[in-house]
Backbone as numpy.savetxt, mean C-alpha at the origin, in Angstrom:
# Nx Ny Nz CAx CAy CAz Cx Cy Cz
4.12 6.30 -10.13 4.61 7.19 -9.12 3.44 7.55 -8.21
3.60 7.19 -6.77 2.63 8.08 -6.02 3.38 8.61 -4.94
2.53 9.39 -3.70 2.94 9.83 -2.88 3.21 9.42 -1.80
3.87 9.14 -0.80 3.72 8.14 0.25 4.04 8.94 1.73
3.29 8.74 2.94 3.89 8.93 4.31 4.79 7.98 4.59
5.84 7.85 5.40 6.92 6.88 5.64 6.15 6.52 7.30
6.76 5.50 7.76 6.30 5.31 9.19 7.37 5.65 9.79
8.50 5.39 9.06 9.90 5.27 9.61 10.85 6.75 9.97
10.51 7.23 8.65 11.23 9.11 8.78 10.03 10.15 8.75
8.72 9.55 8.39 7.86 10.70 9.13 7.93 11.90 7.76
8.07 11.11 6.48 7.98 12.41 5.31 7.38 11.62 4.23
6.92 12.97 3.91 5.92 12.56 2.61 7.19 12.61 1.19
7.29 11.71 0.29 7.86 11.71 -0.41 7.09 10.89 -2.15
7.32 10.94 -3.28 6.82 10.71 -4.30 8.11 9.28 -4.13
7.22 8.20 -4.55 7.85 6.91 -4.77 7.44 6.47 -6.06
8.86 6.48 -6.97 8.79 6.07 -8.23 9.00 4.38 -8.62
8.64 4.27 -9.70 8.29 2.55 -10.17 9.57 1.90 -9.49
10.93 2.07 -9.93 12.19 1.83 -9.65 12.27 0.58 -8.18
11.00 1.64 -7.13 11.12 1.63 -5.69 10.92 0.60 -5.63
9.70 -0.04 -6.17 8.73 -1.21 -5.94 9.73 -1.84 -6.10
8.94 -2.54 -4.81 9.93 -4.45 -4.76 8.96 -5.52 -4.82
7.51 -5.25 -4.74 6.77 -6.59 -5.54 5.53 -5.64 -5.13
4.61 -6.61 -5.99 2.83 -6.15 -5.93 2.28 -7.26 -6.31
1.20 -7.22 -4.89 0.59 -8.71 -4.84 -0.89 -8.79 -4.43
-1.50 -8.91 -5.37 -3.15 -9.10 -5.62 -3.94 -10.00 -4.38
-4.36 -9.69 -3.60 -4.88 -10.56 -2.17 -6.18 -10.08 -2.60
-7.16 -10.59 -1.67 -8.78 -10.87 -1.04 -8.58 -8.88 -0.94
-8.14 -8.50 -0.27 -8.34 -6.93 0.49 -7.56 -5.68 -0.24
-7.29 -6.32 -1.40 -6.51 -5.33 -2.62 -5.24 -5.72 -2.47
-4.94 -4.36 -3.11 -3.28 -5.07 -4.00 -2.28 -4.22 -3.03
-1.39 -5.70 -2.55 -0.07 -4.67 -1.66 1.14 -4.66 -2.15
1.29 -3.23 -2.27 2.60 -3.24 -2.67 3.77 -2.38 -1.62
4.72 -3.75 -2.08 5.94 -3.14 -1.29 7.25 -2.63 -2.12
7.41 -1.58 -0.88 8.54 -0.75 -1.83 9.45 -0.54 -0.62
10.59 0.52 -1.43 11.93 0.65 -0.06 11.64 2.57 -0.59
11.47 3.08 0.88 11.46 4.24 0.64 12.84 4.96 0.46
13.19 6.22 0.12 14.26 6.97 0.18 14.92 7.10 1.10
14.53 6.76 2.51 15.57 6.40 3.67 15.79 5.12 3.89
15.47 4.19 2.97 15.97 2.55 3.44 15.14 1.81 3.57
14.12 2.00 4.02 13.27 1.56 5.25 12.08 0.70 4.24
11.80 -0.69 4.22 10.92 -1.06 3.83 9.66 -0.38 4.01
8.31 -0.25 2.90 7.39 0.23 3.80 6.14 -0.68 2.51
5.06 -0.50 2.87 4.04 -1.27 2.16 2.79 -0.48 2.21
2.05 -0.60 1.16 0.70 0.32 0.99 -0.53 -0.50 0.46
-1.71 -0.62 0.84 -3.14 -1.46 0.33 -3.62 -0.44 -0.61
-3.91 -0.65 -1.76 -4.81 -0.38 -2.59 -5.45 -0.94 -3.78
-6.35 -0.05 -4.37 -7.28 -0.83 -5.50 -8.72 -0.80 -5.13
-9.23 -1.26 -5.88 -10.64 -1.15 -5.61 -11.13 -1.81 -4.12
-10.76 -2.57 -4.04 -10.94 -3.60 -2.78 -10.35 -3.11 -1.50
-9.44 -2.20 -1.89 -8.83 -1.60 -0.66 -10.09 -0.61 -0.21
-10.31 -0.04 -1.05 -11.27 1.04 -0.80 -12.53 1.35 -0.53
-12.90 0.01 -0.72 -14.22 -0.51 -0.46 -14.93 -1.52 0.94
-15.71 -0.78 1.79 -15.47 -1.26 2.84 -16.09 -2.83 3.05
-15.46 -3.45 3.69 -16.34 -5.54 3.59 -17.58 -5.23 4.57
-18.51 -5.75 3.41 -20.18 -5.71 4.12 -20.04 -7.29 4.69
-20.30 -7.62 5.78 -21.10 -9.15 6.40 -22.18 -9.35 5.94
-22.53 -10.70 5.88 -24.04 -11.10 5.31 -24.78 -10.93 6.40
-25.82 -10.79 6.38 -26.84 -10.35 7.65 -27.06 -11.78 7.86
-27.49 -11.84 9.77 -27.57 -12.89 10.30 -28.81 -13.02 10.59
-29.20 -14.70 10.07 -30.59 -15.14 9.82 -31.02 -15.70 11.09
């Protein structure tokens, strides 16, 4: 369960496991998509990788 802003209705609401409609491990963390309480698909980045900002290698 976490908390979520909607883009769509503009409310903060608690989105339970139920919601989720997949979670998928990428390069930039883990996205998961869910259907909020008004319908509305919506998707969130997190995990360690989300949170962590990408350093570039310094240019030689």
């Amino acid at each position: 369960m976490f908390l979520h802003a909607c883009t769509a209705c503009e409310r903060r609401q608690l989105i339970f496991p139920s919601q989720v409609t997949s979670l998928d491990n990428t390069d930039h963390g883990i996205e998961v998509s869910f259907t909020c309480w008004c319908g509305v698909e919506q998707h969130l980045l997190t995990g360690r990788a989300a949170a962590t900002p990408r350093r570039t290698p310094a240019a030689a």
